[in-house]
N, C-alpha and C positions, 0 to 999 in steps of 0.2 A: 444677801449680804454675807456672802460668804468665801472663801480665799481657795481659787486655783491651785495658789503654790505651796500650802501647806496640805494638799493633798484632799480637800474638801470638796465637797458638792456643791452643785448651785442650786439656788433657791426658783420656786416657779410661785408665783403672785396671782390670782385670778379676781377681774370683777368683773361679775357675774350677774343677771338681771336680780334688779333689786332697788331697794330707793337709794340712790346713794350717791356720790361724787369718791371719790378713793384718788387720795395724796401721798405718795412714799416716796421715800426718800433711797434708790438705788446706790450700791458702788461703785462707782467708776472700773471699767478695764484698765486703764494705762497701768495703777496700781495693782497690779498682777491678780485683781479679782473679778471671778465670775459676776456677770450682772446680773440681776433678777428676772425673771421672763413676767411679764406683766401680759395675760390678756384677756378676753371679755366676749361673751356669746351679748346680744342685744339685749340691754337692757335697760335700767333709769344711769349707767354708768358712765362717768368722763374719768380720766385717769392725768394726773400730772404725775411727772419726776420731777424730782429735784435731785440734784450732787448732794450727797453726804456731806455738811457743814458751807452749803451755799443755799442763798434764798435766790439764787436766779432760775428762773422757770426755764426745764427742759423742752417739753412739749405738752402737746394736750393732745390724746388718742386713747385708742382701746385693743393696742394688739403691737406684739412683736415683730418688732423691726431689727434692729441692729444697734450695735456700739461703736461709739466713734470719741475719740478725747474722753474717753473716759468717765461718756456719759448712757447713758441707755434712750434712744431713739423709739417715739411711737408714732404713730399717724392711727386715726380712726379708720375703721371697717363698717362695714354690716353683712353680717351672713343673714343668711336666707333659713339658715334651720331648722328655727321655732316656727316656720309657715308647714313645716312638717307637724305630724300627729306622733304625740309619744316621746316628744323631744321632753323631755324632764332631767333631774337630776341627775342618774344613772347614765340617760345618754351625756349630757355635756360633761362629766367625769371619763369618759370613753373617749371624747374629742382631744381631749386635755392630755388623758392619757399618746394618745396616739403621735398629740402636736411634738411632746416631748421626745416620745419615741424617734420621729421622722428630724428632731435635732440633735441626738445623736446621744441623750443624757438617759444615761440609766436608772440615777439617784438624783433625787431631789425631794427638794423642804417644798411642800404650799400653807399659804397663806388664805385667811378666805373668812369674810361677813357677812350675815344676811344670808341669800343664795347660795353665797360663795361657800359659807361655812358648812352649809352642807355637800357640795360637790368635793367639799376637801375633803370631808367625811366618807365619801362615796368611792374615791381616789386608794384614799390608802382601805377598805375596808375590798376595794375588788384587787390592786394588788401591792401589800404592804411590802412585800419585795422592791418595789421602785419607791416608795414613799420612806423617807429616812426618820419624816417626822411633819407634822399639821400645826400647825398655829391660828386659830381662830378667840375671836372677838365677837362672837355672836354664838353660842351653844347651849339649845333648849334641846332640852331632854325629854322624850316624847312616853319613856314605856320604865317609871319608875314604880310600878305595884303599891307594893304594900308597904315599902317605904315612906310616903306620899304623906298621909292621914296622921302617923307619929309626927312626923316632922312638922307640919302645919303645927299640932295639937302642943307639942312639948316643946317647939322651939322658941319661940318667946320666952319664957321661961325658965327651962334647962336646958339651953343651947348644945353646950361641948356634949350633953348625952345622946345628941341627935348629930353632935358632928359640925352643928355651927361655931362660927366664931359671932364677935359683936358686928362685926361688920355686915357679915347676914344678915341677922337680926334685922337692922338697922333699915338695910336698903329689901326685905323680904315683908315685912310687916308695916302694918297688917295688911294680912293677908289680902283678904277679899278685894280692900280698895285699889291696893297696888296690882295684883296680877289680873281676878277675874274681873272685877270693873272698869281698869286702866286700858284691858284688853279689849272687851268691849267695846269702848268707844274709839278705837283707836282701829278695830279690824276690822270697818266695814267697808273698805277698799278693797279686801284679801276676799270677803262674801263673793263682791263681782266681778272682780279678777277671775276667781277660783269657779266662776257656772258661767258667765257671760263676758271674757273678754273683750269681744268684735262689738258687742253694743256699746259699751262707754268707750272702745280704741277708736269705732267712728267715727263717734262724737269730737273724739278731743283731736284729732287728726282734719276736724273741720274749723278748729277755732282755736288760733293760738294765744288767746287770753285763756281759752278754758286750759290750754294744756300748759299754762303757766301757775295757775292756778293750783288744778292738781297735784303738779309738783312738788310746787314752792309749797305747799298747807303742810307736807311733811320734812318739809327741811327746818321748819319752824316747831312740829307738837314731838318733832323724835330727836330736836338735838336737846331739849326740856321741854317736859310738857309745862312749866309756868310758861314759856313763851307763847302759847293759848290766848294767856288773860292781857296781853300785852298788843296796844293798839298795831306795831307795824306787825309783828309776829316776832321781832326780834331774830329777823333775817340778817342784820347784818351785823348781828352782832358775833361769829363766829365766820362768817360768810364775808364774801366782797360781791355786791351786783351783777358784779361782771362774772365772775366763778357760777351764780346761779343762773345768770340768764345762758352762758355755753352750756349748760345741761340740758338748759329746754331747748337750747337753738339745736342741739345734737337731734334732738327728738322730731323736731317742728319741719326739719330740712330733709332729716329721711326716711319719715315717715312710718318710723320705728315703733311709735308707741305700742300698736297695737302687737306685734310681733313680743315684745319685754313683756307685755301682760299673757300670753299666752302657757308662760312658764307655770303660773299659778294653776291654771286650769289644768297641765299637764300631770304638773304633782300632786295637784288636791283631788281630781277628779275620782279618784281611790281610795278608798280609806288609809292614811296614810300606816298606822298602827299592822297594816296584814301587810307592808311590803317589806322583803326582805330584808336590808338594810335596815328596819328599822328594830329587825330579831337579831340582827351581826352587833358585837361587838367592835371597839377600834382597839387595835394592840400595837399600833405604830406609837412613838414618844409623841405626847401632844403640849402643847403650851398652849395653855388658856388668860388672856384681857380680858378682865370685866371691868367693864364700865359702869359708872356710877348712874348714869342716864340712860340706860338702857330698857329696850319694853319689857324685858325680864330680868329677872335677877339666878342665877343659878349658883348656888352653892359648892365650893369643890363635893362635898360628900355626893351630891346630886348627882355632879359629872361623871363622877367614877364608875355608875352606873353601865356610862356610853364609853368613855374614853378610861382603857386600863390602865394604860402608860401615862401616867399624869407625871410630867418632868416638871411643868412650872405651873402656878396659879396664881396671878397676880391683881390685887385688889387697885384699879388704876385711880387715880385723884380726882380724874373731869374726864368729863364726853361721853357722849351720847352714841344712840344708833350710826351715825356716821363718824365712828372713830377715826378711821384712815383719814378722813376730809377735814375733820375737824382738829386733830391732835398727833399728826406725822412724826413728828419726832418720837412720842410716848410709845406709836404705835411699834416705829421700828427698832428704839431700844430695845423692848421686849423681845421684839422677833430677833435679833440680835441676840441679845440673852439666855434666849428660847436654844438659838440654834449653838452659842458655845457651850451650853450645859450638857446637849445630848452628843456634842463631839467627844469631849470631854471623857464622855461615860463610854466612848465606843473603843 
């Protein structure tokens, strides 16, 4: 979302395997603005556009195509990638890199949640020369030290001396129940993903109740976890039937599941803590969404750890792990936001 003719860059969009459905809202070209590059290695992702200030649906896909009236054109793909060994973070930030490269754009903004957040991570941290600035909705912070222990310790209670605000506080405590417990029973998807993909992608590649199932369990416990104690799962209450069931049809039809799980195994099979990127700092302008539903809570103080250039940090009102799906508008103000502040500064 950002303007050709005042001399600005365009923006690149990535959804990236992950649980997720991802909705934004592009600019149109006829009005002299670059469109967003929107696309996606396999994984739990469907992607719609919408026109800036229209509810009429562009498409449904996972990869760049073209612009036409002013609107940005997708169709679904499937690469074959992740049937490679080693296909992780690092490499789909390499692809990304590349795609842009071979479109002829030197400079651009990404966007990115869940996965994506880290491959945006990964992008500008291999080369911030091409990355103008990051904008993520999902960033845990993996290698805070000695910080950690104060901040647990004294923030409940002397918040601003550790750097929190109330809203920390708030959505950070207590501790235990919200992060190491919530996390718990929430990551035991990520256990089997991360050691044994091919045995539950089998499975669920043989039965498409099961792989409806799977899905859908977390479009219901990550957009709130009260949607748990709730007889349908309180699927459509942010959702339309139809939105959920082309997620799984995406999956069921190409037989992708097990390929979107293999990501896990890719990145976790290492200790994540000794891989490089996780020693690199980010020094491109970042703009960070937090959401109020989210499996984690991270605090600016916490982020600055990862991301130096902290341009924006904004505490968002509603939505959960599927921001972009669930809250489009919220998402791309920000990013909007994000991207006039660090023009702004240039």
């Amino acid at each position: 979302p950002v303007g050709c003719s005042s001399g600005v860059v365009p923006a690149v969009v990535s959804a990236v395997p992950g649980w997720g459905v991802v909705r934004l809202f592009p600019v149109g070209c006829s009005s002299g603005v670059v469109p967003a590059v929107v696309s996606a290695v396999p994984g739990w992702g469907v992607v719609r556009l919408l026109p800036v200030g229209s509810s009429s649906e562009c498409s449904i896909g996972c990869s760049w195509l073209g612009c036409s009236s002013g609107v940005v054109w997708l169709f679904p793909v499937l690469s074959r990638g992740l049937l490679l060994a080693g296909f992780n973070s690092l490499a789909a930030a390499r692809v990304f890199h590349k795609l842009m490269r071979r479109l002829g754009l030197e400079r651009f903004y990404v966007h990115g949640g869940d996965w994506g957040s880290l491959i945006a991570t990964n992008m500008a941290q291999m080369k911030p020369e091409n990355v103008k600035g990051i904008h993520l909705n999902f960033f845990p912070v993996s290698r805070l030290g000695l910080q950690l222990l104060p901040s647990v310790i004294l923030g409940p209670y002397l918040p601003s001396l550790v750097g929190f605000t109330r809203t920390d506080v708030e959505r950070l405590f207590p501790f235990v129940k919200k992060n190491i417990y919530a996390m718990l029973r929430e990551s035991g998807y990520m256990h089997i993903q991360g050691t044994k993909p091919d045995t539950v992608g089998s499975a669920l590649n043989d039965s498409p109740v099961g792989l409806a199932a799977y899905i859908l369990e977390k479009f219901s416990s990550w957009t709130s976890l009260g949607f748990q104690d709730l007889e349908d799962g309180g699927l459509d209450r942010k959702f339309s039937l139809d939105e959920l069931l082309t997620n799984v049809m995406i999956y069921w039809v190409t037989g992708s599941i097990t390929s979107s799980m293999r990501m896990y195994k890719e990145n976790l099979g290492v200790n994540p803590m000794s891989r490089i990127d996780a020693k690199v700092g980010v020094h491109v302008p970042a703009g960070l969404a937090a959401f109020p539903n989210e499996l984690m809570h991270v605090p600016l103080a916490w982020a600055k750890q990862k991301y130096k250039r902290i341009v924006s940090y904004s505490y968002m009102s509603r939505g959960g792990h599927f921001a972009a799906f669930e809250e489009p508008q919220m998402i791309v103000d920000d990013l909007v936001r994000f991207v006039q502040c660090v023009e702004k500064s240039d």
